[in-house]
C-alpha positions in Angstrom: -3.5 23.2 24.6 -1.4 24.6 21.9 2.1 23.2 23.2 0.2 19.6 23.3 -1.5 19.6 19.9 1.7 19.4 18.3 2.7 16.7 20.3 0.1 14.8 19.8 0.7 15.1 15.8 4.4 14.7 15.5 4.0 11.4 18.1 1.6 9.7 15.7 3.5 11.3 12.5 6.9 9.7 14.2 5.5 6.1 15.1 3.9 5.8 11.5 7.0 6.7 9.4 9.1 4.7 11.8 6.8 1.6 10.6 6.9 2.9 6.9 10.3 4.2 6.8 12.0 0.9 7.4 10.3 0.1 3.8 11.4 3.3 2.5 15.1 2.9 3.4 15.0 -0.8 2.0 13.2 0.2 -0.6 15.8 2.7 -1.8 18.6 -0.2 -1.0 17.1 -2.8 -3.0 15.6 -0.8 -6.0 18.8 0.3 -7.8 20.4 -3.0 -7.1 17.4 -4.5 -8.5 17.5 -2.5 -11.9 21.0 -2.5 -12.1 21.5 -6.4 -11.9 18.2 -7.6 -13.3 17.9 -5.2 -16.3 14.8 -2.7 -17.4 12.8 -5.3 -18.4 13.0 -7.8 -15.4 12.6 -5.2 -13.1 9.3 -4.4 -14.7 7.9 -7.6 -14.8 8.9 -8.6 -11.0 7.0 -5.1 -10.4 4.2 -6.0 -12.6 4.2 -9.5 -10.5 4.5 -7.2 -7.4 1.3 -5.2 -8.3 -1.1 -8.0 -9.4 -0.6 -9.7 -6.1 -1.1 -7.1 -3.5 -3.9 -6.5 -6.0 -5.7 -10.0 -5.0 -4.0 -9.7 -1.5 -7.3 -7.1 -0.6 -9.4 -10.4 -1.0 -7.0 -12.3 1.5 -7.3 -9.6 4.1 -11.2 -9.7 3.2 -11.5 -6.1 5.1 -10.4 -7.2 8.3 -7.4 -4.8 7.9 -9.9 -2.4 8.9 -12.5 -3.7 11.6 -10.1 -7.2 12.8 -8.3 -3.9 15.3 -11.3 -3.1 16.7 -12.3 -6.7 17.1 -9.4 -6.8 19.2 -9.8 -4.1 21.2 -13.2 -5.0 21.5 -12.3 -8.9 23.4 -13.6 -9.0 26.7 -10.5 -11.5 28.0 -7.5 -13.2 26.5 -9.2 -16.4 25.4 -11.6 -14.6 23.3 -8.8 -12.6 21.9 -7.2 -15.4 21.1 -10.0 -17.0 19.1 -10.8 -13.6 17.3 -7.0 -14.0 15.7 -6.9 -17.6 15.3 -10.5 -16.8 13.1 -8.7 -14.3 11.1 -6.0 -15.8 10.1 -7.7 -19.2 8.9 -10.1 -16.8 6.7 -7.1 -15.0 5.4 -4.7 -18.1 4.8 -7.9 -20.1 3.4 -8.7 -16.6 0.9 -4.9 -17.0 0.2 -4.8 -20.4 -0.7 -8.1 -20.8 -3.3 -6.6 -17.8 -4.4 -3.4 -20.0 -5.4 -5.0 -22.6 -6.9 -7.2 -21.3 -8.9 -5.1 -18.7 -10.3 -2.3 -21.5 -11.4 -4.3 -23.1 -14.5 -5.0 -19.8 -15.5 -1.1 -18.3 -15.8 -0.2 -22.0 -17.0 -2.3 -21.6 -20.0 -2.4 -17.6 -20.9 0.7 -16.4 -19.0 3.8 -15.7 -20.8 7.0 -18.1 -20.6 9.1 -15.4 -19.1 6.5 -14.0 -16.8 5.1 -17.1 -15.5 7.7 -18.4 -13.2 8.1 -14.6 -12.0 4.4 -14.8 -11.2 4.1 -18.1 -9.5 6.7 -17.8 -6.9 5.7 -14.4 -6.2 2.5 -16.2 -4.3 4.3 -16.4 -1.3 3.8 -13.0 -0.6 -0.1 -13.2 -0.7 0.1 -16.0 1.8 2.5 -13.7 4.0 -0.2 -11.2 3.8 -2.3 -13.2 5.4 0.0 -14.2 8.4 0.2 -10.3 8.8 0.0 -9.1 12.4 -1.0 -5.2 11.6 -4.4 -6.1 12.5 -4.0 -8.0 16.0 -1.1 -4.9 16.5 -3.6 -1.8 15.9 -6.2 -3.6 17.9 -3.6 -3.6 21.2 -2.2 0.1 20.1 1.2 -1.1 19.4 2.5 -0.3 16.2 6.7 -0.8 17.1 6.8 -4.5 16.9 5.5 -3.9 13.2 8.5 -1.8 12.4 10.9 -4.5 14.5 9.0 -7.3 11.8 10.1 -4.5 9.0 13.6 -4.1 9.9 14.4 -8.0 10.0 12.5 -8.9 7.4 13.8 -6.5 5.1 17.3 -6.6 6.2 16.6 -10.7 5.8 15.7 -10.0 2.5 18.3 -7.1 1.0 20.8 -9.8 2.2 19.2 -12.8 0.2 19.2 -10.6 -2.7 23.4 -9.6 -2.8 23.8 -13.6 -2.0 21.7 -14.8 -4.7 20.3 -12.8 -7.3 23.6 -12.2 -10.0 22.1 -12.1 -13.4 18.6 -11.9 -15.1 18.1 -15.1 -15.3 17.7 -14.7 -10.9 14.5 -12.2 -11.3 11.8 -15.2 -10.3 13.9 -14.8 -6.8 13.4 -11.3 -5.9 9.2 -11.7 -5.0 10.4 -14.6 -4.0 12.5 -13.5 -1.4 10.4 -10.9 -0.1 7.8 -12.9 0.7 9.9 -15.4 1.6 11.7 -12.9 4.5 8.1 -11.8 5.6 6.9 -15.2 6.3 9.9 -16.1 8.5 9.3 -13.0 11.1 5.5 -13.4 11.2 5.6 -16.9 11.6 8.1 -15.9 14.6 5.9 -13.2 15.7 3.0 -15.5 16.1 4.9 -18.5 17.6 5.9 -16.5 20.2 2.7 -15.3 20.5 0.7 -18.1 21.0 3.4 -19.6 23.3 3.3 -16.5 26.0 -0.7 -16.4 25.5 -0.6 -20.5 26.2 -3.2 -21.4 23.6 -2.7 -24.5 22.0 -6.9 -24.8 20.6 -5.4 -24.0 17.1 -8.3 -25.0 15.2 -10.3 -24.8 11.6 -13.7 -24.5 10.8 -15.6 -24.1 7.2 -18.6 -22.7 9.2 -16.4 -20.1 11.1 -14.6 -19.5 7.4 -18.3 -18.8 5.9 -19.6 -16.9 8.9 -16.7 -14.3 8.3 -17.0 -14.4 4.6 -20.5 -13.1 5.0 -20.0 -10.7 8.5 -17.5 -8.9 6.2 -18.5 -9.0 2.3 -19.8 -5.0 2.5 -16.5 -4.0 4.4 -14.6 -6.2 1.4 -16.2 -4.4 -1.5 -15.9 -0.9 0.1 -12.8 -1.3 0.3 -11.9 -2.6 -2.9 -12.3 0.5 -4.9 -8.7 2.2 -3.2 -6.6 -0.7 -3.6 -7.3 -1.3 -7.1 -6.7 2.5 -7.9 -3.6 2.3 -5.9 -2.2 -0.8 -7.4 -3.5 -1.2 -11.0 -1.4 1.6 -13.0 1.1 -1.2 -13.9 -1.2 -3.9 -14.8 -2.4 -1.3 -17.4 0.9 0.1 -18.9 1.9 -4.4 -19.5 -1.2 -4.6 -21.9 0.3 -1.3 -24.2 3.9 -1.8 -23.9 7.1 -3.6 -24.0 9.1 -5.1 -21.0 11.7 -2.5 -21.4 9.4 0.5 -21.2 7.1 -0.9 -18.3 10.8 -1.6 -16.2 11.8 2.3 -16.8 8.5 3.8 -16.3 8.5 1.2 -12.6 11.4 3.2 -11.8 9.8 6.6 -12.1 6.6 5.1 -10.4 8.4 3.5 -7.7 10.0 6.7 -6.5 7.5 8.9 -7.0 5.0 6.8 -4.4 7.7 7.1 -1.6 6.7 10.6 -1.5 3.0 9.8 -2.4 2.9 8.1 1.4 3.5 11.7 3.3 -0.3 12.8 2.5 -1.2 9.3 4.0 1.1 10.1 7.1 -0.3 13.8 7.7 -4.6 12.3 7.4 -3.4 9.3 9.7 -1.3 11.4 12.4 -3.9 14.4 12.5 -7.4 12.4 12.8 -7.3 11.2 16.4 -7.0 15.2 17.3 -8.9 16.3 14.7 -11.7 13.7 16.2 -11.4 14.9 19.6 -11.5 18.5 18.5 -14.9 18.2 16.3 -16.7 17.3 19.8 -15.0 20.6 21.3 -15.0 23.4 18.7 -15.7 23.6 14.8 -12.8 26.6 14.7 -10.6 24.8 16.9 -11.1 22.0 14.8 -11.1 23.8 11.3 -7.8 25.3 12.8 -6.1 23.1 13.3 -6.5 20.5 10.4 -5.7 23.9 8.2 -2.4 24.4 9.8 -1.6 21.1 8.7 -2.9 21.5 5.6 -0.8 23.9 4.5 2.2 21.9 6.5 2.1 19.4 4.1 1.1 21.4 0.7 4.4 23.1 2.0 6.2 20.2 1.9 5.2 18.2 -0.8 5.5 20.8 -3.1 8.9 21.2 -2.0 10.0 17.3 -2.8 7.9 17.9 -6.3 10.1 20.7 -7.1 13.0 18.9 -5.7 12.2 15.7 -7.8 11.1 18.1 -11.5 14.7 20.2 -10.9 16.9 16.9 -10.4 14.9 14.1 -12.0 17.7 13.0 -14.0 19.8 13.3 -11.3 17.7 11.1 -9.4 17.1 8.6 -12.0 21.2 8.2 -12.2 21.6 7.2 -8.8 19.0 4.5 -8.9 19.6 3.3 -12.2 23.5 4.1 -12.4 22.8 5.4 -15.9 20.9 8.6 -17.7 17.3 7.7 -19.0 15.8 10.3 -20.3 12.4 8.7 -20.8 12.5 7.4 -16.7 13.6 11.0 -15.6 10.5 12.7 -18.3 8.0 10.3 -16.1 9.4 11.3 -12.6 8.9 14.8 -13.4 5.4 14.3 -14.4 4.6 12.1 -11.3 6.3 14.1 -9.0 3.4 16.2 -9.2 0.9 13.4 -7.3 1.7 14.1 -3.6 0.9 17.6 -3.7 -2.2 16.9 -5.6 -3.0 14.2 -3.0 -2.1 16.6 -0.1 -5.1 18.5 -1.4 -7.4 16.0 -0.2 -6.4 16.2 3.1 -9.2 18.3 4.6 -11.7 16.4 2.5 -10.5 12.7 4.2 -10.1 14.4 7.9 -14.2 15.4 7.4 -15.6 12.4 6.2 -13.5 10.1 8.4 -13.9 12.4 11.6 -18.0 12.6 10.9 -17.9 9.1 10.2 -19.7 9.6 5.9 -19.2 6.2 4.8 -21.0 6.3 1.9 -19.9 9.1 1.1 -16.1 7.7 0.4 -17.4 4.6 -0.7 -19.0 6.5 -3.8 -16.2 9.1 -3.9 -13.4 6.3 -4.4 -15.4 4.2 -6.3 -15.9 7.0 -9.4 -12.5 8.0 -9.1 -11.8 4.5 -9.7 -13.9 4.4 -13.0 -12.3 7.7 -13.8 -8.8 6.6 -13.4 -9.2 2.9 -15.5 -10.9 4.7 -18.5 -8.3 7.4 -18.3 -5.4 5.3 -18.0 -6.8 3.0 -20.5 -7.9 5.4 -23.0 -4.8 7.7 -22.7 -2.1 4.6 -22.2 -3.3 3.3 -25.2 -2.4 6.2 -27.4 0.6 8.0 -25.1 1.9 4.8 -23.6 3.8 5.5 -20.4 3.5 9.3 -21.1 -0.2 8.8 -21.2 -0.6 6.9 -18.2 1.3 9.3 -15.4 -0.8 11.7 -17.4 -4.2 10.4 -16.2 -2.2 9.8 -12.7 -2.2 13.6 -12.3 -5.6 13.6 -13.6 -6.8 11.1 -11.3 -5.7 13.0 -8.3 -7.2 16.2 -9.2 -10.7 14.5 -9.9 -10.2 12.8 -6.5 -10.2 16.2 -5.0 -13.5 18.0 -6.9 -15.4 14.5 -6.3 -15.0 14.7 -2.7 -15.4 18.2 -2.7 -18.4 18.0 -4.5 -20.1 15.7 -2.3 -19.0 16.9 0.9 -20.3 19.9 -0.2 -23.7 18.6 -0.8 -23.5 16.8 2.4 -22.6 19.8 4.5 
């Protein structure tokens, strides 16, 4: 059993960062060229575009994300398989569009001239969200084509960027782009699909649209919570700062989360053991999520010492110039995946014993706890402030769920 545990771990731990790290490799290809060509403050607002959309992109997916895989798995034959993702997606492309429109009058009348355009033709992405495969792919246990999408979409895309972005005055492009990239492989992806399967009953129905509004609104809300926490910092930091500021501190922020995802990898590669395991043996299991444990407390401290020691060196690279402020903020935030990675036990419990409300009220207080800190503390420290009540977030993360596992237990 020893020899296969492993195994087991590094299988799941290689198939998820092969999905993820065809992101991460683009993501370090197209940031610096990005900040170099559009300028500090561009980049920030095609971020700050970036955020707000995946923001409102958790209403598209409506929680199906999370139960649409088991829906799948669940269909007793192809035709009902078929129908289960045909419902789906008109949900999420109907979300998506009432989404659009009635967020357009709005950014007409209070956006800001050189935001708006940035803003509005970073929609496409939100409607790519909803074309998004992940769910019909984790129902039938096959992540690879996901990282196949990946790779041509974001090789599609870094190559639409060196064509056409040249100057500032390109920036509403880049979202642009990206969704733009996205859509073309999905749309593939489910051609294909539906071609090989031999369904042509491509239908829409405002009763099946309203049935799965209302089969899903407590999945929705619970899982609201995390995505806003996740996604919001930058919304925040617009409302107390310049253009210029928000790009530099994006910079910081962007690189830090790369390494933020490795806590998500370790809780996502260990649970199917750690599962199977609590049904055998509380010390087997207790084991062997604290060998992990301290796997990845290992390694994330080591990229946060790696990131404090060379932070300007870092911030060169991407930026092709020395910014003090960027590198200050990357050696703050470089602190956040080890602070996440202590979490990890807490997650693997609640997930493996199934306490849903449990994380439900965990997430949702560190959620108030991280808007009035950001707010409070970006209002007076600015981008200082804000990476500040980051790191504070992360360690009340912790002693919530540790406080109410404990009561639990």
């Amino acid at each position: 059993m020893s020899s296969w545990t492993p195994s087991i771990f590094y299988k799941n731990f290689i198939n998820l960062s092969l999905n993820q790290g065809v992101n991460i490799v683009a993501t370090l290809i197209y940031i610096p060229f990005l900040f170099q060509n559009l300028g500090d403050a561009n980049f920030g607002l095609i971020n700050l575009a970036f955020s707000i959309i995946i923001i409102l992109s958790i209403i598209v997916s409506y929680g199906y994300n999370l139960n649409g895989p088991i829906q799948i798995t669940e269909s007793k034959n192809l035709e009902a398989q078929n129908y289960t993702v045909i419902d789906i997606l008109c949900l999420r492309t109907f979300n998506a569009l009432i989404i659009f429109l009635i967020c357009i009058p709005f950014i007409n009348h209070f956006g800001k001239d050189d935001f708006n355009k940035i803003l509005i033709f970073s929609f496409i992405i939100l409607f790519n969200e909803a074309l998004n495969p992940l769910f019909y792919l984790q129902g039938k246990n096959k992540i690879f084509p996901q990282a196949i999408i990946n790779l041509f979409s974001k090789s599609i895309y870094i190559i639409l960027l060196y064509f056409f972005i040249t100057s500032s005055n390109d920036a509403y492009l880049a979202n642009f782009f990206y969704g733009l990239s996205a859509s073309i492989c999905v749309l593939i992806f489910w051609l294909n699909y539906f071609i090989k399967s031999g369904f042509q009953a491509l239908r829409f129905s405002f009763r099946k649209v309203k049935d799965r509004l209302k089969e899903n609104f407590s999945l929705f809300l619970s899982s609201t919570s995390t995505h806003i926490m996740l996604n919001s910092s930058l919304i925040i930091l617009s409302f107390f700062t310049n253009n210029t500021e928000l790009g530099k501190f994006t910079l910081s922020y962007k690189i830090a989360f790369i390494i933020r995802m490795i806590p998500v990898f370790f809780i996502q590669s260990a649970l199917q053991k750690a599962s199977n395991l609590s049904r055998q043996s509380m010390t087997e299991f207790n084991n062997y999520i604290s060998k992990y444990f301290h796997y990845g407390l290992i390694i994330t401290f080591s990229f946060g010492v790696f990131l404090i020691t060379f932070s300007e060196m870092v911030i060169e690279v991407f930026a092709d110039e020395k910014i003090i402020y960027s590198a200050q903020i990357l050696c703050i935030l470089s602190l956040i995946p080890f602070l996440a990675m202590l979490n990890f036990k807490n997650i693997i419990y609640i997930l493996v014993y199934e306490h849903k409300n449990l994380l439900n009220k965990a997430t949702f207080l560190s959620l108030v706890f991280m808007l009035i800190s950001s707010l409070v503390l970006t209002y007076y420290y600015s981008g200082y402030g804000l990476a500040i009540a980051l790191i504070m977030t992360e360690i009340f993360s912790f002693i919530i769920h540790s406080i109410l596992l404990k009561n639990v237990k």
